[in-house]
PyMOL Python script that loads the backbone (N, CA, C, O; Angstrom):
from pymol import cmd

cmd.read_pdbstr("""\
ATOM      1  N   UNK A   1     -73.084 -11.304  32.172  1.00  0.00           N
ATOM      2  CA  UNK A   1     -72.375 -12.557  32.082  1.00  0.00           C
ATOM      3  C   UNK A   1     -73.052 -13.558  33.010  1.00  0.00           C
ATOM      4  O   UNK A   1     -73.321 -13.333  34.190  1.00  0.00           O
ATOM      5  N   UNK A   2     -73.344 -14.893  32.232  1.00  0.00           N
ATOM      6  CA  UNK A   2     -73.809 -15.834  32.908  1.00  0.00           C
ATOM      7  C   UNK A   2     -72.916 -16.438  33.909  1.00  0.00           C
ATOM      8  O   UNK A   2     -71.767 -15.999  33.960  1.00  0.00           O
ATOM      9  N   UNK A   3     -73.297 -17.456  34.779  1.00  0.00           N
ATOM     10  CA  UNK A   3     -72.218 -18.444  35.336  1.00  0.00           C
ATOM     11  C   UNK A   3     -71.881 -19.347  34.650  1.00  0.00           C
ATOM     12  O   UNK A   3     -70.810 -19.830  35.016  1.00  0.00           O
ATOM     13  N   UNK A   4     -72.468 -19.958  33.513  1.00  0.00           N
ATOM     14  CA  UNK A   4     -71.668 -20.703  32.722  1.00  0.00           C
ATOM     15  C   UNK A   4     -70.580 -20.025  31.892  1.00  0.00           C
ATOM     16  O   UNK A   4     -69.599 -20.687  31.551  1.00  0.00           O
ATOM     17  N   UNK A   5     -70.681 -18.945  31.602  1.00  0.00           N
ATOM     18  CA  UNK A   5     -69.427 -18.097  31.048  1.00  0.00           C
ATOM     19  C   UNK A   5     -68.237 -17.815  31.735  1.00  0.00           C
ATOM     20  O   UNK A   5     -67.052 -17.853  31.402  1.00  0.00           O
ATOM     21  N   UNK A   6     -68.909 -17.485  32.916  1.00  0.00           N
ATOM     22  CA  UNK A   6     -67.720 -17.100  33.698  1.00  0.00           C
ATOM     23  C   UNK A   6     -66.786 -18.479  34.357  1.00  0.00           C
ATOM     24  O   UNK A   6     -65.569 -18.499  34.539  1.00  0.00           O
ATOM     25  N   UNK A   7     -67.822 -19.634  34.650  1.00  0.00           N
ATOM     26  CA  UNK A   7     -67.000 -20.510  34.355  1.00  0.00           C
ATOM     27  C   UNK A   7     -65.797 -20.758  33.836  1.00  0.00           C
ATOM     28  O   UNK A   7     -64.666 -20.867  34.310  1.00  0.00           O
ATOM     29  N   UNK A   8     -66.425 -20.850  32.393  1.00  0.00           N
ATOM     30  CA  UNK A   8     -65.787 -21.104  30.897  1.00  0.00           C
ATOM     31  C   UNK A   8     -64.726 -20.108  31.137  1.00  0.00           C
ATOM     32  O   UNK A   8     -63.665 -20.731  31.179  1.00  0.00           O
ATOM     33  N   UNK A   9     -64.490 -18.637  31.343  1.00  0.00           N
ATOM     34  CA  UNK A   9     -63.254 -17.930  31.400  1.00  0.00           C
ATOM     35  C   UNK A   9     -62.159 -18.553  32.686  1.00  0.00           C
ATOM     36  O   UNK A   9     -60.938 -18.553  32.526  1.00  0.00           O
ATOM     37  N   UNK A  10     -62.771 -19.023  33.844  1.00  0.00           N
ATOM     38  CA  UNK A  10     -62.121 -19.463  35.180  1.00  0.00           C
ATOM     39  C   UNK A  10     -60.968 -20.653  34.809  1.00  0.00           C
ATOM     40  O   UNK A  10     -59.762 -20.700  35.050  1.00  0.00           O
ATOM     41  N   UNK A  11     -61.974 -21.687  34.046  1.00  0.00           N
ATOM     42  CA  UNK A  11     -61.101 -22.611  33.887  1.00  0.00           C
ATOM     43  C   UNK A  11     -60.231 -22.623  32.311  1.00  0.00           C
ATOM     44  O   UNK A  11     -59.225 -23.267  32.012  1.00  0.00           O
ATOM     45  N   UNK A  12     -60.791 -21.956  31.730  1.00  0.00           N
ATOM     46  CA  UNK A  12     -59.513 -21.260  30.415  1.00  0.00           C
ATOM     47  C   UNK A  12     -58.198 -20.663  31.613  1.00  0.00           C
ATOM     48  O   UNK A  12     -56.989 -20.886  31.541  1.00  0.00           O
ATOM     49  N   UNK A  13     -58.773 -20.048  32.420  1.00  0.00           N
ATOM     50  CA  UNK A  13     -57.293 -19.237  33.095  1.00  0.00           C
ATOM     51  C   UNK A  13     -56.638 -19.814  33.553  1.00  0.00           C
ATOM     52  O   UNK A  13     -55.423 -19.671  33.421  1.00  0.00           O
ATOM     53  N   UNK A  14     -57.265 -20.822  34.379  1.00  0.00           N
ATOM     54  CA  UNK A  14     -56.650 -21.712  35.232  1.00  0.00           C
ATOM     55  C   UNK A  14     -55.593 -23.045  34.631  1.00  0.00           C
ATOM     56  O   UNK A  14     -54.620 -23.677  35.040  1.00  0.00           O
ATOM     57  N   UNK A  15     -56.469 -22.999  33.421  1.00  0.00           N
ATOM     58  CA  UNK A  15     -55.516 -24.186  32.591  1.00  0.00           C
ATOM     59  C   UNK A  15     -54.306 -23.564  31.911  1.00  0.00           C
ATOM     60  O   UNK A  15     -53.428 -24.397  31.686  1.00  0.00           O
ATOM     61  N   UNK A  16     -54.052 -22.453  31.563  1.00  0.00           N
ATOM     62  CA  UNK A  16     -53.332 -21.764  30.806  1.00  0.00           C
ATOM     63  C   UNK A  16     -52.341 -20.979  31.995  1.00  0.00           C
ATOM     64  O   UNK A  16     -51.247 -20.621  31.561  1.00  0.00           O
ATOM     65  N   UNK A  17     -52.627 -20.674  33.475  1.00  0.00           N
ATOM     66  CA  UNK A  17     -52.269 -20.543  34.322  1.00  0.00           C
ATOM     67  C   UNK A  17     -51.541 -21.901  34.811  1.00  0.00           C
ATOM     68  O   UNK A  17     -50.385 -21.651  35.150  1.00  0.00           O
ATOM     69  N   UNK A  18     -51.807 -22.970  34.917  1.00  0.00           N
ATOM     70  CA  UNK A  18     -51.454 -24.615  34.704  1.00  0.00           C
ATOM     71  C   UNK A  18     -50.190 -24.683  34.126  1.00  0.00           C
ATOM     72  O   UNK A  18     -49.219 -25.055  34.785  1.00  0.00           O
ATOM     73  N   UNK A  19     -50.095 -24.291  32.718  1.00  0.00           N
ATOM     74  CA  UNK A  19     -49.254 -24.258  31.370  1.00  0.00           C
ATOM     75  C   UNK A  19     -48.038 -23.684  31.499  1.00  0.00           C
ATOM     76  O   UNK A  19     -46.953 -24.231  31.300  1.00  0.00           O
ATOM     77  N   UNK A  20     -48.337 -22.036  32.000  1.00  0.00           N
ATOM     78  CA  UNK A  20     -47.486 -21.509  31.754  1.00  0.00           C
ATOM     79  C   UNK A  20     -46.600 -21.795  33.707  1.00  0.00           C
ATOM     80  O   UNK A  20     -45.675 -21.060  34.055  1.00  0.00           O
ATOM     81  N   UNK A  21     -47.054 -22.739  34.491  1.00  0.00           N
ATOM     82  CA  UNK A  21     -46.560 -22.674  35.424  1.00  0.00           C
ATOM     83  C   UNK A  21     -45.472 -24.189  35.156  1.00  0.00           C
ATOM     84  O   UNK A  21     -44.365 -24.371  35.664  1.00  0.00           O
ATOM     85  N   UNK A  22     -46.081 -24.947  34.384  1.00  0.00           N
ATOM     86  CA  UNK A  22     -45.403 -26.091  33.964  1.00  0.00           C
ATOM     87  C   UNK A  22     -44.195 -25.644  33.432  1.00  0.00           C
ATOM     88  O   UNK A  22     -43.142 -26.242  33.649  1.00  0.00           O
ATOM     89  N   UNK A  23     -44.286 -24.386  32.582  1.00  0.00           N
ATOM     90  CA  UNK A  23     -42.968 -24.433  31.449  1.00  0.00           C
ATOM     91  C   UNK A  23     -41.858 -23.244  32.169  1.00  0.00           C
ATOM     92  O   UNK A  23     -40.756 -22.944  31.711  1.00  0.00           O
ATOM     93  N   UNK A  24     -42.338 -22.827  33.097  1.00  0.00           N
ATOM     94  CA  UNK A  24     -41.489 -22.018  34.035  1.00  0.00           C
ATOM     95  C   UNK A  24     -40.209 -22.636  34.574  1.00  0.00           C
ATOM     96  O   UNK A  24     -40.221 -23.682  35.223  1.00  0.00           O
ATOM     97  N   UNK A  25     -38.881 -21.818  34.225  1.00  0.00           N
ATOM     98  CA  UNK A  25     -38.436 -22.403  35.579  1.00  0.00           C
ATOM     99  C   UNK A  25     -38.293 -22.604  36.580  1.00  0.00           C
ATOM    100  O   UNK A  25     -39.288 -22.209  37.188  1.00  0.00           O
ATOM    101  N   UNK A  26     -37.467 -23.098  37.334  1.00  0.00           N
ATOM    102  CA  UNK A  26     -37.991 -23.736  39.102  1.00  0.00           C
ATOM    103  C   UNK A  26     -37.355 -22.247  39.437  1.00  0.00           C
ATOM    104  O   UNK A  26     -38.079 -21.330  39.826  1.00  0.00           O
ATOM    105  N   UNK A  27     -36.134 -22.118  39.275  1.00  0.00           N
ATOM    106  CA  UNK A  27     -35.461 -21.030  39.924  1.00  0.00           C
ATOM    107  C   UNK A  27     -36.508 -19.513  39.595  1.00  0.00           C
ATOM    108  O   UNK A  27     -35.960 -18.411  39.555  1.00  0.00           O
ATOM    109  N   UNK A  28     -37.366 -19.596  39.474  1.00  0.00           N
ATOM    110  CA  UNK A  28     -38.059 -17.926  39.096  1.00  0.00           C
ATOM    111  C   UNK A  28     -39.025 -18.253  40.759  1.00  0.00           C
ATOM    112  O   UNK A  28     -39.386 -19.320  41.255  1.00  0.00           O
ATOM    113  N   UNK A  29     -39.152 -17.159  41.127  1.00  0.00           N
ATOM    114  CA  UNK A  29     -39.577 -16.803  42.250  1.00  0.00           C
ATOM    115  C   UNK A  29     -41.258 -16.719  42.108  1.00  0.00           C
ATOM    116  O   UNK A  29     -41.592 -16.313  40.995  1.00  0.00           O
ATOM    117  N   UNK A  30     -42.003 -16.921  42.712  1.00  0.00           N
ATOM    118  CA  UNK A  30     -43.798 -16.886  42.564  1.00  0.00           C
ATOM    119  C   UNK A  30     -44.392 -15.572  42.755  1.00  0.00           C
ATOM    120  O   UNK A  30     -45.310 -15.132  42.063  1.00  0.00           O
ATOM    121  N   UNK A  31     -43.897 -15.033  43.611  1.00  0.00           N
ATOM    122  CA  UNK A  31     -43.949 -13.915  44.508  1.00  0.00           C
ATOM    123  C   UNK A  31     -43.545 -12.647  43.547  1.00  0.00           C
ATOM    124  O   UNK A  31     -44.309 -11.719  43.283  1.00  0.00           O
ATOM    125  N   UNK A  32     -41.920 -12.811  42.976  1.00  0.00           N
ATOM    126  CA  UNK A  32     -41.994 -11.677  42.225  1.00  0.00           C
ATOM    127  C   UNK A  32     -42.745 -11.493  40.315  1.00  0.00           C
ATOM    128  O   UNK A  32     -42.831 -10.461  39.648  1.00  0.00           O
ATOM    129  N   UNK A  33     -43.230 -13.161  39.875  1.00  0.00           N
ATOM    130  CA  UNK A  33     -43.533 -13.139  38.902  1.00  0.00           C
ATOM    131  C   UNK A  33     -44.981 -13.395  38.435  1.00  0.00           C
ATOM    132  O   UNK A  33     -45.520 -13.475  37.332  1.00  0.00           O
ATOM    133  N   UNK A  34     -45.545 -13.525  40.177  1.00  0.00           N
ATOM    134  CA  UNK A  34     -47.188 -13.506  39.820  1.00  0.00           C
ATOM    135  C   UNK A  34     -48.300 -12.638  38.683  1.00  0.00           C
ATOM    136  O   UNK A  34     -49.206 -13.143  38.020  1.00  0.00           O
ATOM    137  N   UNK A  35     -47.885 -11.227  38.731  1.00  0.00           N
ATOM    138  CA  UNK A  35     -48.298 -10.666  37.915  1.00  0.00           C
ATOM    139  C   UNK A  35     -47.992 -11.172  35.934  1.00  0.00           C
ATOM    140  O   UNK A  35     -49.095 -11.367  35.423  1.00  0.00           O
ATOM    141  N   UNK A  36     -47.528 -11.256  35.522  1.00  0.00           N
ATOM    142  CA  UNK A  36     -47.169 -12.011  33.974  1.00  0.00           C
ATOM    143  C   UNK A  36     -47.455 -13.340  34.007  1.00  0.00           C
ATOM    144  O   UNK A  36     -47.723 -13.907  32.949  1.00  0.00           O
ATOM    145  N   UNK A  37     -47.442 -14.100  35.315  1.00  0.00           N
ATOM    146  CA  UNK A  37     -47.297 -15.064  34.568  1.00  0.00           C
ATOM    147  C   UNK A  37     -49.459 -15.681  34.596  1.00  0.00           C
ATOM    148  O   UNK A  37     -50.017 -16.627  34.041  1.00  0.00           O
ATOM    149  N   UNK A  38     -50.026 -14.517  35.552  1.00  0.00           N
ATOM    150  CA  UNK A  38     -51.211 -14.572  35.889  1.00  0.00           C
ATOM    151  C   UNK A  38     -51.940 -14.436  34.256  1.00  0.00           C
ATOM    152  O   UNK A  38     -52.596 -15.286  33.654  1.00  0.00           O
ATOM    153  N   UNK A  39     -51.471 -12.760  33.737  1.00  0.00           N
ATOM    154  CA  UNK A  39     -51.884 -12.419  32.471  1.00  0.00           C
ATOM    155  C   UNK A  39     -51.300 -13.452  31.332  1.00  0.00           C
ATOM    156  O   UNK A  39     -52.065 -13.615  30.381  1.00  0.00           O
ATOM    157  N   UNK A  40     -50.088 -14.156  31.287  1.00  0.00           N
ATOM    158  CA  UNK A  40     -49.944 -15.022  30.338  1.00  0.00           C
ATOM    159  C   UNK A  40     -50.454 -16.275  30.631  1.00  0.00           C
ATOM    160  O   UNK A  40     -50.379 -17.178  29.797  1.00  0.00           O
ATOM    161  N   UNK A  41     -50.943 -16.432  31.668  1.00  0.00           N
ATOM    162  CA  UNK A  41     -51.824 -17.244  31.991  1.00  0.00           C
ATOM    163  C   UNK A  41     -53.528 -17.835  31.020  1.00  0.00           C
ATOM    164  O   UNK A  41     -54.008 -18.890  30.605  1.00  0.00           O
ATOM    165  N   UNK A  42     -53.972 -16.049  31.076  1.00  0.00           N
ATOM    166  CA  UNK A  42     -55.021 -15.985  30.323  1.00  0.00           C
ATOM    167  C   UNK A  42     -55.161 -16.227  29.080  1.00  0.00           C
ATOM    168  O   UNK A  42     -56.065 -16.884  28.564  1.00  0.00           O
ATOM    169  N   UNK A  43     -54.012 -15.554  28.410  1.00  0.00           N
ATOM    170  CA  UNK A  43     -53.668 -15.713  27.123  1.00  0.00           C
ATOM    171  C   UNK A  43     -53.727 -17.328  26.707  1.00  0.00           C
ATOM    172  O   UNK A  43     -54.567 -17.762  25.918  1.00  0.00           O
ATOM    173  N   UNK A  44     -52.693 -18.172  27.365  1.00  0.00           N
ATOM    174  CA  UNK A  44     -51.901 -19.122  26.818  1.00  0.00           C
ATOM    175  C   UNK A  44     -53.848 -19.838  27.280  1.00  0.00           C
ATOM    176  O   UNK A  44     -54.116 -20.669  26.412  1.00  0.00           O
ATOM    177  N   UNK A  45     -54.642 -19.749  27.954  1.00  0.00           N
ATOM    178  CA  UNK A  45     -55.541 -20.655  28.104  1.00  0.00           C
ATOM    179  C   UNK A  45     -56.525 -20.158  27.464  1.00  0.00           C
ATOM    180  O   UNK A  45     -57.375 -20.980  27.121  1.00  0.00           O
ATOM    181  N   UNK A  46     -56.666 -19.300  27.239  1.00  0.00           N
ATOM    182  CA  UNK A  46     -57.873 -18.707  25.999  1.00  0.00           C
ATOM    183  C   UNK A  46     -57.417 -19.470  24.484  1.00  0.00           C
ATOM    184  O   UNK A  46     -58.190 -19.904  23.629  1.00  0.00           O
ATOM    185  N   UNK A  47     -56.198 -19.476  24.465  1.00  0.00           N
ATOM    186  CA  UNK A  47     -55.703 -19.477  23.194  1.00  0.00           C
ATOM    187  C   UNK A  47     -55.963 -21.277  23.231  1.00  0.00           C
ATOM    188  O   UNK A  47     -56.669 -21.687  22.310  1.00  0.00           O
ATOM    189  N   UNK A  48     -55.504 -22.210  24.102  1.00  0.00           N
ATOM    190  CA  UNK A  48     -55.313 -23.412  24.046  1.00  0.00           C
ATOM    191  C   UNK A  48     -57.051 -24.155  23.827  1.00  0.00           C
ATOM    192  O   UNK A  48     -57.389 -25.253  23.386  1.00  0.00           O
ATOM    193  N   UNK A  49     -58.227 -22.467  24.593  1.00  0.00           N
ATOM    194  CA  UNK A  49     -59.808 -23.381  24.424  1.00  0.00           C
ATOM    195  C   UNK A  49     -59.989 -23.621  23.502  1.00  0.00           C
ATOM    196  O   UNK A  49     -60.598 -24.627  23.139  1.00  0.00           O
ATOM    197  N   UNK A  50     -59.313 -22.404  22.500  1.00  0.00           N
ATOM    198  CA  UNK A  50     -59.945 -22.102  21.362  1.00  0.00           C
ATOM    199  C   UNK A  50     -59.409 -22.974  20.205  1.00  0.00           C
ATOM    200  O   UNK A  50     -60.038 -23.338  19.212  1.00  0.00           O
ATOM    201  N   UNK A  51     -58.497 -23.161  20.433  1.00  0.00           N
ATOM    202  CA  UNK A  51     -57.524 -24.499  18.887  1.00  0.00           C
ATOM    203  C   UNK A  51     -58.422 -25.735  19.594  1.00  0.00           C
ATOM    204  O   UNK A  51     -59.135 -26.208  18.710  1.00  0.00           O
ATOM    205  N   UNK A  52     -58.644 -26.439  20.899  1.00  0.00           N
ATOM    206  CA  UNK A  52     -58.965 -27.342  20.924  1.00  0.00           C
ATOM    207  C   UNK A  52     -60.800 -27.123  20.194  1.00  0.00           C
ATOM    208  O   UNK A  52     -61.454 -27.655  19.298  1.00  0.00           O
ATOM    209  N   UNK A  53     -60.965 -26.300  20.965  1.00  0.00           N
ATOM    210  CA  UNK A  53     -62.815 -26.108  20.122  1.00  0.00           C
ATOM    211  C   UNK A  53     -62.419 -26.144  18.772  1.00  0.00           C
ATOM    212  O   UNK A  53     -62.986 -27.229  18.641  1.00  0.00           O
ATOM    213  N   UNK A  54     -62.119 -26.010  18.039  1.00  0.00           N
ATOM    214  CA  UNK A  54     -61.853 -25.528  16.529  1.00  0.00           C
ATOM    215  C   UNK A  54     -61.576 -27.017  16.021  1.00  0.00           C
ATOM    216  O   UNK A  54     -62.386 -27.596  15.296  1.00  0.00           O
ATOM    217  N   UNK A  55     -60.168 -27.706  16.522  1.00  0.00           N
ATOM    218  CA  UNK A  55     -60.006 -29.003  15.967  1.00  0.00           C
ATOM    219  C   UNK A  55     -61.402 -30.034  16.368  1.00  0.00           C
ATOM    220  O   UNK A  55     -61.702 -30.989  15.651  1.00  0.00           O
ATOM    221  N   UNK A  56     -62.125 -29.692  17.535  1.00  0.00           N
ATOM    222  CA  UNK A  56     -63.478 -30.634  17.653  1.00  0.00           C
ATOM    223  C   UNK A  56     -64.514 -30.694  17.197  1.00  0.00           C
ATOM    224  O   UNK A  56     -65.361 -31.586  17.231  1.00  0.00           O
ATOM    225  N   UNK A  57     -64.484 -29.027  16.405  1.00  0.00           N
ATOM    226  CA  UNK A  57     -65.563 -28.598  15.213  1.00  0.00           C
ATOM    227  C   UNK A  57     -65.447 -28.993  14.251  1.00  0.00           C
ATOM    228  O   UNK A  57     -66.385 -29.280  13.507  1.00  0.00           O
ATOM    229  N   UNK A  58     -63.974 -29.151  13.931  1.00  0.00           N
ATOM    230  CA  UNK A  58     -63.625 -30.004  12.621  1.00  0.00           C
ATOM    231  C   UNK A  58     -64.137 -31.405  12.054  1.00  0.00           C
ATOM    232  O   UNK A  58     -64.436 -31.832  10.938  1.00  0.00           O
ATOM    233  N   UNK A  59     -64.091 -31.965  13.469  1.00  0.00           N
ATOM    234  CA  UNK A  59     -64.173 -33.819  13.659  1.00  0.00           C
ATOM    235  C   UNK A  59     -65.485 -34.164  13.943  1.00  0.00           C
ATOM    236  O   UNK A  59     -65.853 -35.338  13.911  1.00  0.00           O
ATOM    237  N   UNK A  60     -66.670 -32.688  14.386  1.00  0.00           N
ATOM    238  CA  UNK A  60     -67.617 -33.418  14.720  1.00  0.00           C
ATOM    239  C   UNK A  60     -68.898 -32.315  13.952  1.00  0.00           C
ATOM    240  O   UNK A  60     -68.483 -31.520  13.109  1.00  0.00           O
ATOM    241  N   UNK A  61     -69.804 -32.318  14.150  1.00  0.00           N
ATOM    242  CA  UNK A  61     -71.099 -31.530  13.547  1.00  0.00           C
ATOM    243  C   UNK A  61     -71.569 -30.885  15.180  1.00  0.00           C
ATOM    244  O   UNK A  61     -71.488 -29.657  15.197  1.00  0.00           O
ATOM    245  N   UNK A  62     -71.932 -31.367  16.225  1.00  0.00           N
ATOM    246  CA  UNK A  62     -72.077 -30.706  17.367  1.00  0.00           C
ATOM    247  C   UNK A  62     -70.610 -30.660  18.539  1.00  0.00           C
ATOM    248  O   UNK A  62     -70.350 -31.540  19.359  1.00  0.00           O
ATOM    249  N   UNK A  63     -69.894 -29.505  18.330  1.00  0.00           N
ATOM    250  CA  UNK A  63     -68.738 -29.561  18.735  1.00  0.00           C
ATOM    251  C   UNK A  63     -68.850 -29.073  20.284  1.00  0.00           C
ATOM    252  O   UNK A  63     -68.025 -29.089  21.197  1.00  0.00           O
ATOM    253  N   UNK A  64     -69.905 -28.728  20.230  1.00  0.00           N
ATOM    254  CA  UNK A  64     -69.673 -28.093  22.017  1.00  0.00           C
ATOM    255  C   UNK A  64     -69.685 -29.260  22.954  1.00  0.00           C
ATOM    256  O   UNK A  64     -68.993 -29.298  23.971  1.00  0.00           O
ATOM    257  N   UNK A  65     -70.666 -30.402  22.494  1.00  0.00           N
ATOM    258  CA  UNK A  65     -70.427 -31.605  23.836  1.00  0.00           C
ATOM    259  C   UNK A  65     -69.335 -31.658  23.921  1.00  0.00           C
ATOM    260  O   UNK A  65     -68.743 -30.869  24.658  1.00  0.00           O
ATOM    261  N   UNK A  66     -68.672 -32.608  23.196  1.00  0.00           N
ATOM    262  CA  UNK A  66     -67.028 -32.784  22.742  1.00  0.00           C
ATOM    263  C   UNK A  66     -66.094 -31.595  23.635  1.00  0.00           C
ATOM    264  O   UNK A  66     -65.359 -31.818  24.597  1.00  0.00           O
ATOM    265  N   UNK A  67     -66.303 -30.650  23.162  1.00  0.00           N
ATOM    266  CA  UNK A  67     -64.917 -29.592  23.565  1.00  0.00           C
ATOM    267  C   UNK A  67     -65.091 -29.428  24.948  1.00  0.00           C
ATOM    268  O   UNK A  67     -64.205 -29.622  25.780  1.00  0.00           O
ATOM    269  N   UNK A  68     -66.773 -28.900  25.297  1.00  0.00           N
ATOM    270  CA  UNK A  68     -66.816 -29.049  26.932  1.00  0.00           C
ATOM    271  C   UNK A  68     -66.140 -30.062  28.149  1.00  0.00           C
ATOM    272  O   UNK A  68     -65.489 -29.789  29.157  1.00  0.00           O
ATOM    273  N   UNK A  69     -66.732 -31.699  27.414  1.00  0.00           N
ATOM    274  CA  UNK A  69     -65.717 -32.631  28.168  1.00  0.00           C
ATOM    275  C   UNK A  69     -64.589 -32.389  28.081  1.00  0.00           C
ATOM    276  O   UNK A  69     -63.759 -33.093  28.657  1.00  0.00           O
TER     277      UNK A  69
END
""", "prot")
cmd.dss("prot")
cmd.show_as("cartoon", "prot")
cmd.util.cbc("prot")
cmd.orient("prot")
C-alpha cells in the first residue's frame, strides 16, 4: 500500500467517522461507544467515497480530479 492509498482510506474514515458522530446522540457516552461507532465509521465513509466517485463519473469523463477535490 502506497501513501496515497492509505491516505485515501484515513480520510474515507475520518469523514464517515465525522458522520456518524454528527447523527449520534449527545446523551451516548464516547468512551463506552468508541468501538462501533469507529467501525461504522469506516463503513458509512467508504460507502459515502464511493456514491460521491460514482455520481462524478457520471458528470464527467476524468472523474478522479473532480472526486479527489
Amino acid at each position: 500500500m502506497n501513501f496515497a492509498t492509505l491516505t485515501a482510506f484515513l480520510v474515507a474514515w475520518l469523514l464517515g467517522s465525522l458522520i456518524v458522530a454528527a447523527f449520534c446522540p449527545p446523551s451516548r457516552r464516547w468512551r463506552d461507544d468508541l468501538g462501533w461507532m469507529l467501525s461504522l465509521g469506516m463503513i458509512v465513509g467508504l460507502g459515502t467515497t464511493s456514491v460521491t466517485f460514482f455520481a462524478v463519473s457520471l458528470l464527467t469523463d476524468r472523474p478522479a480530479w473532480p472526486a479527489g477535490i
